[in-house]
C-alpha positions in Angstrom: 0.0 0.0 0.0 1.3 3.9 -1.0 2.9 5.6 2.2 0.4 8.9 1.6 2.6 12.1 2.6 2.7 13.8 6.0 0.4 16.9 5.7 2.6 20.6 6.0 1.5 23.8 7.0 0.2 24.5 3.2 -1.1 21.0 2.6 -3.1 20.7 6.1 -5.9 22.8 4.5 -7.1 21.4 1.2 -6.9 24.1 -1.3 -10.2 25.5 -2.7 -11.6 23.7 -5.9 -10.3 25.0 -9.4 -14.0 26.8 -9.5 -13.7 28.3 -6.5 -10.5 29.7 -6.5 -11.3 31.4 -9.9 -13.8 32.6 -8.5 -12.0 34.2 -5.4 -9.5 35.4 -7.5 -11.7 37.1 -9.9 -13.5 39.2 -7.2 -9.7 40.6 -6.1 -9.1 41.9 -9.6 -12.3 43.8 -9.3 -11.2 45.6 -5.9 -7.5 45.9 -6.4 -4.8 46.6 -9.3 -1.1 46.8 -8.8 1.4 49.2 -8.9 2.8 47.9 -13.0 -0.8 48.2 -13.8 -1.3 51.4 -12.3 1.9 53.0 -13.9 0.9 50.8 -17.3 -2.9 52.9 -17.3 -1.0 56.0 -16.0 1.2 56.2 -19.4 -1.5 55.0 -21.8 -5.1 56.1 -20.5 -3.9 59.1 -18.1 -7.8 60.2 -17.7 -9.5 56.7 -17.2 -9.8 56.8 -13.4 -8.2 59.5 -10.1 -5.7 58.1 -8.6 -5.6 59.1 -4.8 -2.7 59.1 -2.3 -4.4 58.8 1.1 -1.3 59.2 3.4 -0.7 62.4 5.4 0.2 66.1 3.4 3.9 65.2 5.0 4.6 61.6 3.2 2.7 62.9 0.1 4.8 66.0 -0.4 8.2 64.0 0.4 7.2 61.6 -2.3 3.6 60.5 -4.3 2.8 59.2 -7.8 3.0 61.9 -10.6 -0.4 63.0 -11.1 -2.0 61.5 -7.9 -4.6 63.5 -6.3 -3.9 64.3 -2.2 -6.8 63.0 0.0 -5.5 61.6 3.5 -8.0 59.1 4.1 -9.1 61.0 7.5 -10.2 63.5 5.6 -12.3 61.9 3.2 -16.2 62.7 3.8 -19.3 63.5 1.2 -18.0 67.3 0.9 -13.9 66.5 -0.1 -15.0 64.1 -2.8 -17.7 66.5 -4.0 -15.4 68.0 -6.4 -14.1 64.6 -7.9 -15.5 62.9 -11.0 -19.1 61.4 -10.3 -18.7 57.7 -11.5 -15.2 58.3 -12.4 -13.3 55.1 -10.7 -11.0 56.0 -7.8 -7.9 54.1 -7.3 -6.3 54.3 -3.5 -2.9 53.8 -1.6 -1.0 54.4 0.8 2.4 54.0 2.2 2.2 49.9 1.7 1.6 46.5 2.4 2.0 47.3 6.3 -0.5 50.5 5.9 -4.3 50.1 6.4 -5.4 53.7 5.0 -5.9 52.4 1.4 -8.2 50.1 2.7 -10.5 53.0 5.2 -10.3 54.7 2.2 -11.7 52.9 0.1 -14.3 51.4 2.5 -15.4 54.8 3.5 -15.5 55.8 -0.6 -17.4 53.0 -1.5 -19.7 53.8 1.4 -20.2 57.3 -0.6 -21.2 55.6 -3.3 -18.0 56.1 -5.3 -16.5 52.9 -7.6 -13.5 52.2 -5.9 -10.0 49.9 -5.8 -6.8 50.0 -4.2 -3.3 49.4 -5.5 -1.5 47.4 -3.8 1.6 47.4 -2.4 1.4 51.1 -2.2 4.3 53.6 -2.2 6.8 50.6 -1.0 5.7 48.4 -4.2 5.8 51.4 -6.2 9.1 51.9 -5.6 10.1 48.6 -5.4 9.0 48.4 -9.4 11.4 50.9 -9.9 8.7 53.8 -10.5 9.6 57.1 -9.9 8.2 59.6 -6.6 7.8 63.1 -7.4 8.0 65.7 -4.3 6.2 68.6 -3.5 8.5 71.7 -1.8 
């Protein structure tokens, strides 16, 4: 009779069947993009969605994504996304994978009604890509 293997840490819990993992994984492309992505859209379709940096006016202005739009994510409320595109999509991030303010702001945009994802990997994966920072001052 076949010895069956020991389970491991990553074999201990079946994966998901091939159905329901494209499934999963299709839903995470429809809240988040990365960085190459981002950049990639950025170069070719500059006007197809606002892409916000939600960190505070101090990390923004020592370094944020040419053309990205300053919104810290404490300030964001019906009146200080008034004056963005209605319906336009918003893209979020922050300072990186160890950063939670992408994800408030895009919970509390999507709460406003607003179409909404997050690029992860934030500021650290953008610069980790080899993307420039611009700085303001």
């Amino acid at each position: 009779m076949p010895r069956l293997p020991s389970p491991t840490p990553v074999t201990e819990v079946p994966a998901l069947s091939p159905a329901q993992a494209r499934e999963h994984f299709a839903r995470l492309l429809e809240l988040e993009t990365d960085c190459w992505d981002v950049h990639a859209s950025l170069e070719s379709a500059p006007d197809a969605f606002v892409l916000l940096d939600v960190r505070s006016p101090d990390e923004f202005r020592r370094g944020h994504v040419r053309g990205a739009v300053h919104l810290p994510h404490g300030q964001i409320s019906a009146r200080s996304v008034a004056e963005l595109p209605e319906g336009k999509l918003l893209v979020v991030y922050c300072a990186g994978p160890h950063c939670n303010g992408a994800d408030r702001a895009a919970a509390k945009l999507a709460a406003l009604g607003r179409p909404v994802k997050k690029m992860i990997g934030g500021v650290t994966g953008w610069r980790d890509e080899g993307f420039p920072l611009v700085e303001d001052g």
